[in-house]
C-alpha positions as CSV (number, residue, x, y, z in Angstrom):
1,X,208.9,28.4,-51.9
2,X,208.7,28.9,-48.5
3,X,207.5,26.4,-45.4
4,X,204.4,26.6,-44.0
5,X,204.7,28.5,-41.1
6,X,202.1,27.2,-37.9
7,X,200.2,30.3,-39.0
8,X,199.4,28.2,-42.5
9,X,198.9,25.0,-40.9
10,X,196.4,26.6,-38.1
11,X,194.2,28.2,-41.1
12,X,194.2,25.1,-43.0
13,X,193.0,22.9,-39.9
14,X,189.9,25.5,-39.6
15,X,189.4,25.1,-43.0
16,X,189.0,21.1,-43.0
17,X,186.8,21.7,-39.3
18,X,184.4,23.9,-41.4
19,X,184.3,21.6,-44.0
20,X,184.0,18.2,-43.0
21,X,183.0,18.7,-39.4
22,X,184.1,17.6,-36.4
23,X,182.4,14.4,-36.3
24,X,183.8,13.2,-39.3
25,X,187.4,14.0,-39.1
26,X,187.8,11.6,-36.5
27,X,185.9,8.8,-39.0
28,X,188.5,10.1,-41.8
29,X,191.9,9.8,-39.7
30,X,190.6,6.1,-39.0
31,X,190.0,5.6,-42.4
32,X,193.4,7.2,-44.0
33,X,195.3,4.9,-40.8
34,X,193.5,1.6,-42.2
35,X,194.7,2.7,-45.6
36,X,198.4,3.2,-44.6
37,X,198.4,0.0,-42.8
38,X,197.2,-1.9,-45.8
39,X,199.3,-0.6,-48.1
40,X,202.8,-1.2,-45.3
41,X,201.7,-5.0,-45.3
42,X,201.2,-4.7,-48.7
43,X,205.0,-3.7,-49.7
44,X,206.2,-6.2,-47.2
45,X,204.6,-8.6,-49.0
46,X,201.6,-9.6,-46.7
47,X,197.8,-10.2,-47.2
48,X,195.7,-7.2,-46.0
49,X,194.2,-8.1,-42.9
50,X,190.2,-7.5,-43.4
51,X,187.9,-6.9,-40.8
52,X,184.6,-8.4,-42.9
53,X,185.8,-10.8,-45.1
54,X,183.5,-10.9,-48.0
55,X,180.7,-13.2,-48.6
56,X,181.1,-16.6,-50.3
57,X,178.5,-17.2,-52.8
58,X,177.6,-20.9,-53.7
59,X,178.8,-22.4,-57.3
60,X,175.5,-21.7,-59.6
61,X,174.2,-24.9,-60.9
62,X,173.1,-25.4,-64.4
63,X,169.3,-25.3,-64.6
64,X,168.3,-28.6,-65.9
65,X,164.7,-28.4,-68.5
């Protein structure tokens, strides 16, 4: 099997432009970046860092009749 020449890798980029668009390859990249950073702090043994952490809901309380 061959390498992809720049000619392959020039018609594939069009490709993903006429899919996805240009606004939301950018949004993607961002996306895929997060997702390798997570999963690097995860083999080293570290927490993912979250940007929201999630909401804390209060202990429900037995209803009393």
């Amino acid at each position: 099997m061959e390498a992809l020449s720049p000619m392959h890798l020039l018609i594939i980029l069009l490709i993903v432009v006429l899919l996805f668009g240009g606004k939301k390859i950018p949004e993607m990249m961002r996306g895929l970046g997060e997702g390798m950073r997570s999963f690097k702090e995860g083999m080293q043994g570290q927490p993912p860092a979250q940007s929201n952490p999630p909401p804390q809901n209060p202990p429900a309380t037995p209803e009393k009749k």
